[in-house]
C-alpha positions in Angstrom: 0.0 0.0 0.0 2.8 2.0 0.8 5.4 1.3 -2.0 7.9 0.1 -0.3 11.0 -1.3 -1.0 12.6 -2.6 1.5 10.6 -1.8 4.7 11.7 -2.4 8.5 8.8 -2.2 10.7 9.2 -1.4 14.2 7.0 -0.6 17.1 7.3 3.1 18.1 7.7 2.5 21.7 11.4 2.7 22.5 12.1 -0.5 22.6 13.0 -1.4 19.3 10.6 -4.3 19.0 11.0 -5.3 15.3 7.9 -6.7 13.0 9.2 -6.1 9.6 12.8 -6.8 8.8 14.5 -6.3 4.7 17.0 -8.4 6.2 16.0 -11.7 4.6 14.6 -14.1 7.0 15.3 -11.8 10.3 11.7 -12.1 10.8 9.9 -14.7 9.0 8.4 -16.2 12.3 6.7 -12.9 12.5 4.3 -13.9 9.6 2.1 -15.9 10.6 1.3 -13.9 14.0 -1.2 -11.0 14.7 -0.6 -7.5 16.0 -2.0 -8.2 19.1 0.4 -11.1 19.8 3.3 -7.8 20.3 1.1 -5.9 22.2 0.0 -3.5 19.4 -4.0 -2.3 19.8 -5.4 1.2 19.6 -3.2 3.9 19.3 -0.1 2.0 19.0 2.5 3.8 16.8 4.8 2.1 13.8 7.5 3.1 12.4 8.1 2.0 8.9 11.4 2.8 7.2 13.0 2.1 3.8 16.7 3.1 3.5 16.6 2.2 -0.2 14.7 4.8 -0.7 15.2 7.4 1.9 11.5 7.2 3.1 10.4 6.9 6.6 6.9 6.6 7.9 4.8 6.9 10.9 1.9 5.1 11.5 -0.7 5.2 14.0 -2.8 2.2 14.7 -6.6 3.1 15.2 -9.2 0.0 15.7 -12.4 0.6 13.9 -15.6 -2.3 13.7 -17.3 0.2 11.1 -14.8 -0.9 7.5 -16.9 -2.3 4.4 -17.7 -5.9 4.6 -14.1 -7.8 3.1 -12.3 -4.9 4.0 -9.4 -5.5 6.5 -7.7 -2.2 7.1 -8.0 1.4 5.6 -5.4 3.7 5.1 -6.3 7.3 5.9 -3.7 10.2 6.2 -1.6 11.7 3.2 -0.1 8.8 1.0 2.0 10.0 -1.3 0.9 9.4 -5.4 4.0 7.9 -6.4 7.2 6.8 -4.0 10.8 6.7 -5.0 13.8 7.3 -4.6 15.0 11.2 -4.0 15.9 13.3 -6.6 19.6 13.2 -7.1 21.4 16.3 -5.6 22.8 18.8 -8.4 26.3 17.8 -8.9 28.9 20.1 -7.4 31.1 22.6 -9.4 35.1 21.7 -8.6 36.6 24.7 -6.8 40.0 24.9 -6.8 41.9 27.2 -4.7 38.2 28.7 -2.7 36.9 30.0 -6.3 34.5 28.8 -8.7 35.1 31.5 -11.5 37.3 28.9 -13.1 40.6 30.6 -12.4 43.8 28.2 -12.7 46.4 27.6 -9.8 49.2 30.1 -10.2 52.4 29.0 -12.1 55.0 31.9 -10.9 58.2 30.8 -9.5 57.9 34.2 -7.8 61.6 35.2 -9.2 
């Protein structure tokens, strides 16, 4: 829902209580269990980060009985439209010697 990459999922509460690892099998028991088997209910924050694209989120955790019948979760907040990676910075100019006007080292001998 999210686009992510690579996501580690962790529970906001100082702990560092891991759900979602990228590392590969880091946290495959985790599958099969529900959020309530680590505690998480009602206004439980997540944080959701994926370093392969610089993106970090913060989710809270809000337990409704009203969704549509075969819906399991809603997301509600700002999603962005599309996710990826950052634009890449502008490339730098080389300086040389503090200045960018494109002025050469001197050559003297100083004779």
């Amino acid at each position: 829902k999210f686009a992510m990459v690579a996501p580690d999922v962790q529970i906001d509460d100082g702990k560092g209580t891991i759900l979602i690892s990228s590392e590969e099998g880091e946290t495959e028991a985790n599958n099969h269990r529900k959020l309530s088997d680590f505690g998480i209910r009602n206004g439980t924050r997540l944080q959701a980060d994926d370093f392969l694209q610089d993106y970090t989120l913060l989710i809270n955790v809000l337990h409704s009985e009203d969704l549509e019948k075969d819906v399991e979760f809603e997301v509600v907040g700002d999603t962005p439209e599309k996710v990826g990676p950052k634009p890449s910075e502008p490339t730098s100019k080389n300086i040389t010697n503090g200045s960018d006007d494109g002025a050469q080292p001197s050559t003297s001998t100083g004779k």
